[in-house]
C-alpha positions, 0 to 999 in steps of 0.5 A: 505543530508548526506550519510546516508540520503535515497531518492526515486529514482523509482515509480511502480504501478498497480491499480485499478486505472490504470496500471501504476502510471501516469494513478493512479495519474491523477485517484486520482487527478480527484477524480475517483473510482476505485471500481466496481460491481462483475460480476462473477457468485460466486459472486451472492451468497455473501452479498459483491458483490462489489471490487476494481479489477485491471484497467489492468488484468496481463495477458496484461502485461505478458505472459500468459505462464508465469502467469501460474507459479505465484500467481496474487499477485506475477505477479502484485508485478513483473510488480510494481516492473519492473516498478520502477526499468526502473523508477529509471534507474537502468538496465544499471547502473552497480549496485553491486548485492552485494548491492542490497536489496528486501524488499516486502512482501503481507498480505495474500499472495497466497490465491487463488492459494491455493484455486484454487489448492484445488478445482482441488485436491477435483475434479480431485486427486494429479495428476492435482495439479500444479507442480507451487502451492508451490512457488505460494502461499508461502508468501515469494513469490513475495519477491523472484520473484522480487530478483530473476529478479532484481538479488538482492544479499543483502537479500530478505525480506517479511513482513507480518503484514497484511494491516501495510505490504507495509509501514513496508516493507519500514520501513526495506528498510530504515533501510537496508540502514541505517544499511549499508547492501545495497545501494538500496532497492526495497520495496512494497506491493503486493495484490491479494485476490477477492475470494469469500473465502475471501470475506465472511470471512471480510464479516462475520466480517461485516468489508466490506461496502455492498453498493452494488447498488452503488459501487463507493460510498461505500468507504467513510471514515469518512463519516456518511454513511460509513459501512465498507471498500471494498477490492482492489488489486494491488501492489505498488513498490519503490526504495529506494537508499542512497542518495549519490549514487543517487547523483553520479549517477545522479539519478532522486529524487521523495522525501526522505524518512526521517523517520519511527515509528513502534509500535504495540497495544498489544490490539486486533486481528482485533480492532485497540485500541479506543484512537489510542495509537499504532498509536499515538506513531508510528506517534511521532517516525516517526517524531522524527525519521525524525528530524522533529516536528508535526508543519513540518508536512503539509500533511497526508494520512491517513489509514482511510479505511471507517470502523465505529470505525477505522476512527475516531480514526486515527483522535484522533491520528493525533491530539495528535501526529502531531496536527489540522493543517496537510491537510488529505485526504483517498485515499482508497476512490478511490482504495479501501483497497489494504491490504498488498498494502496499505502502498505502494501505499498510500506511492506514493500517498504522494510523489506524493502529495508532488513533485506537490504540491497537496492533492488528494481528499477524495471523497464521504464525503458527510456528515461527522461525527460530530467528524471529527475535522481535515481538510479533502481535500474533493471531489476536490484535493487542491493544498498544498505548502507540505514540509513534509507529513506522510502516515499512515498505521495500520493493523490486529493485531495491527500494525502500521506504520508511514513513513514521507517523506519530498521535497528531 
């Protein structure tokens, strides 16, 4: 690897599927759901009243005190990120601040904050507003919180392009490391919005599945059956490091991060476009980036979120860009839809995928759809000799993003 090379170093996660990314990982493997009935009283009303919530609520990990200065999307991304950084060693490891980045952003960001602080204005008047609510909702927030607790002085970054946020926020901690700005980047995604606010606008679109008798099926990309995605929280954090400086430090390396491609449709607001055009040319320049070809590419973890159109388009552009032998799978069938989450968390998954040789499942594809030509890791996880592999992440406005990470 040369100097330029960047590798993954530490892993952070909390999901539906568990508090940390071991319990995820053995969740994904075993093919379990993450998605459960809503149960509040608000959500008696609502069409959807399904969602993927985390498998450990914030307040067990941090002070209840505490929480009251953050937006659930800022906690989460502070216990992700926590959670890479003792991951990665790096507490002790005299690390220049200097050269220390942050590039974590959210897709809607504080959205609850700013909904729960205005029921509190409309009740009770100015007065019983929050002193916290603008560092709370702001979109750059758990950005800073997370630079400001890990001390990072070379930049805190947020992105914002909606569910293409966690994979395009590592996109730019590469190309931090790349470009010589810092030596280390903590980058992710953050996501937390099960609000019924939320929950009716992506319902009103009739983009959420309203498979609410039987939860932990509703998610089922490519599936005949599918009717929509069903919206998750969490966060998923990685630290990104220029190899060399892994290597002096005697560093622990998951994965490199080889390449990355970023493209936008320039089509539709909410429709990806029907040929995947976007998408097709982001996954090309994520593999040239790379060095690599289609051919090297043995694994992909699709972006599939269980959407009638979306799903079968993707399978159109893995063809045309990577070709009909990579072994697919959604993990989004499990967790969810994590939004501004996705890209991060789907990123570990592939790493994962790749350091123990192994697809996770895709699960509920009972019957899938007629055009589904392309070989799917179906209900039971498959062990893959995997060299290279690519998670795909495309979002509201036509983002798209392709990360290709290969064995370190």
């Amino acid at each position: 690897m040369s100097s330029t090379d960047v590798v993954v170093t530490g892993l952070g996660a909390t999901t539906p599927l568990g508090g940390d990314v071991a319990s995820t990982w053995d969740a994904m493997l075993n093919g379990r759901s993450g998605v459960g009935a809503l149960t509040q009283e608000w959500a008696g009303q609502l069409p959807v009243r399904i969602a993927a919530a985390l498998a450990v609520d914030p307040s067990e990990v941090l002070e209840r005190v505490r929480l009251r200065k953050l937006d659930r999307s800022e906690a989460i991304a502070l216990i992700a990120a926590h959670q890479a950084w003792a991951d990665a060693g790096l507490a002790d490891s005299g690390l220049d601040p200097e050269r220390l980045a942050v590039s974590f952003g959210s897709g809607i960001g504080g959205a609850t904050t700013l909904l729960d602080q205005d029921d509190i204005l409309e009740a009770s008047g100015p007065r019983r507003v929050s002193p916290h609510t603008v560092p709370m909702l702001m979109p750059n927030g758990p950005a800073a919180w997370v630079g400001i607790e890990l001390g990072a002085q070379a930049g805190v970054h947020s992105m914002a392009s909606a569910c293409a946020t966690g994979a395009e926020a590592m996109a730019l901690g590469l190309d931090l490391i790349r470009s010589g700005r810092a030596d280390v980047v903590v980058a992710g995604g953050t996501e937390a919005v099960i609000h019924p606010l939320p929950i009716a606008g992506f319902a009103s679109m009739r983009a959420m599945s309203t498979r609410n008798d039987d939860p932990e099926r509703a998610s089922r990309p490519w599936d005949k059956g599918r009717d929509g995605f069903v919206l998750g929280e969490g966060a998923g954090a990685l630290v990104l490091e220029r190899a060399d400086h892994a290597a002096a430090r005697g560093a622990t390396v998951y994965a490199r991060l080889a390449g990355a491609g970023i493209t936008s449709d320039g089509f539709d607001i909410v429709q990806p476009h029907p040929e995947c055009l976007g998408g097709i040319r982001a996954m090309t320049r994520a593999i040239r980036d790379a060095g690599l070809t289609g051919a090297d590419i043995a694994h992909v973890n699709a972006h599939a979120t269980s959407t009638p159109v979306g799903d079968m388009g993707e399978i159109k552009g893995i063809r045309a860009a990577v070709g009909d032998h990579p072994v697919l799978t959604s993990t989004k069938s499990m967790s969810g839809h994590l939004l501004g989450a996705a890209g991060a968390l789907e990123s570990i998954a592939t790493i994962l995928a790749i350091r123990d040789g192994v697809v996770p499942p895709t699960i509920n594809l009972d019957d899938p759809d007629d055009r589904l030509d392309l070989d799917v890791a179906a209900h039971k996880a498959r062990p893959l000799e995997i060299g290279a592999a690519m998670n795909n992440s495309f979002g509201f406005g036509g983002h798209n993003v392709a990360l290709v990470f290969t064995r370190a």
